[in-house]
N, C-alpha and C positions, 0 to 999 in steps of 0.2 A: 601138711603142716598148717595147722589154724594161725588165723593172722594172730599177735600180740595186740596188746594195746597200744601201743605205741603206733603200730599200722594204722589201727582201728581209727585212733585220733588225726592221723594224717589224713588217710581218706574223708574225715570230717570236714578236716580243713581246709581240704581242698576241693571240696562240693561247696563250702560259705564263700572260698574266693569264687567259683564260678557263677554261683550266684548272685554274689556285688556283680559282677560285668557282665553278668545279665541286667540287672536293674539299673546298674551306670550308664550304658551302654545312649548314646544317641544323648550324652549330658558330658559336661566339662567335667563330671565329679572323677575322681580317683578315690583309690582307695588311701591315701595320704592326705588328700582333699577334704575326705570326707572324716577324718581324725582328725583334722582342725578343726573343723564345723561341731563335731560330739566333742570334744575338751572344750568350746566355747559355751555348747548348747548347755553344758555340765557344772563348768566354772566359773560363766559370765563375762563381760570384756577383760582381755585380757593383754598384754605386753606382748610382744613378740619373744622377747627373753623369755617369759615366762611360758608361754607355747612351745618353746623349743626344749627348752626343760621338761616340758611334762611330756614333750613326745620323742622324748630323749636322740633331736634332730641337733645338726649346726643352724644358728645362727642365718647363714646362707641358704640354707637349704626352706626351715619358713619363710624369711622373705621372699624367694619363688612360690610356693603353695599360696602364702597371704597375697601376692599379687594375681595370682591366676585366680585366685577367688573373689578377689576384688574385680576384676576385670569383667568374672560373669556374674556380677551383682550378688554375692553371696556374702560378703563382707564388706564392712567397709573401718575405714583407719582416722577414729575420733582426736581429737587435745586430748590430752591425760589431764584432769583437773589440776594439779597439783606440782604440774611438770612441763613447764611448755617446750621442751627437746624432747619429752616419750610421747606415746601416741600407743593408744587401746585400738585394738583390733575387737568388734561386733559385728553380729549377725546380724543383717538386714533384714527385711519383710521377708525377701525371698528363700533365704537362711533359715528362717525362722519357717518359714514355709514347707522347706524341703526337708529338716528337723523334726516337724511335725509330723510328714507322711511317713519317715523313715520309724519313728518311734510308733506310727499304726503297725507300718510293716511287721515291723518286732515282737509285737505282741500279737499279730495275728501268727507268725514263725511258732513264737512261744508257747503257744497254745495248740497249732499243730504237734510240736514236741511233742508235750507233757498229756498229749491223746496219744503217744506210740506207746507210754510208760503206763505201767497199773499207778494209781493214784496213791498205794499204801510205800510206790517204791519211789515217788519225789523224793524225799527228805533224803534218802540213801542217796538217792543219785545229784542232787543240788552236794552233797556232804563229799562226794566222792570229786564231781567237778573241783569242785573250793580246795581239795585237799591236792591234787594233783596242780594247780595253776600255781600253790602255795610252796609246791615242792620244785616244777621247772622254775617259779621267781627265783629261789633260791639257787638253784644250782647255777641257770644265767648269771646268780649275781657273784656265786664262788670264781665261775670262770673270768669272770672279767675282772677281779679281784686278781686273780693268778695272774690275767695276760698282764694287767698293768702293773704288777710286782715284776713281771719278768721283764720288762720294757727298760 
């Protein structure tokens, strides 16, 4: 029996996680870590509210990541201009540092890639990614619609 796609994309997924903990590995970064440092590097200072929204976490849960990042200098926790009870969370030098390598990373990944692909079959396969990511958002977002109607 030939694998599905669905296989196909799992064995994917699960060669880029071992890959993060290959590159993590001998660093404080996680792979939650390291999604607050990309929504920063993306969105700029940001709330803590509003990181945990965007990485659809509690409230509890970023103020441990922001602290453990804070801790190994990857962040740090400014005045909010405008608000002296909020407080923005920013990318340090070092943040900003490890941001950098990781987006070389990426692009050198990237480019491995798209050398496994003939060049005339990008656009199909970028079109096929985008079309599949567009279909599990939705379906995640039908279930979680259901569980919390049925709540």
């Amino acid at each position: 029996m030939d694998p599905s796609i669905v296989d196909k994309l799992m064995a994917v997924t699960s060669m880029f996680q071992q890959d993060m903990a290959r590159a993590f590995a001998g660093t404080p970064l996680t792979e939650s870590r390291v999604a607050v440092l990309w929504t920063l590097a993306l969105t700029g200072p940001s709330t803590q509210q509003a990181l945990a929204e965007a990485l659809s976490v509690t409230p509890r849960n970023i103020s441990g990541l922001v602290d453990a990042l804070e801790q190994h200098g990857y962040v740090e926790r400014v005045p909010y201009p405008s608000d002296r009870r909020a407080v923005l969370v920013t990318l340090t030098s070092t943040g900003e540092e490890a941001m950098d390598r990781m987006r070389e990373e990426h692009a050198h990944l990237e480019a491995e890639l798209r050398d496994a692909v003939q060049p005339e079959h990008w656009d199909g396969l970028e079109q096929g990614i985008d079309a599949i990511i567009v279909r599990v958002a939705a379906l995640m977002s039908a279930e979680q619609a259901e569980a919390e109607d049925g709540s």
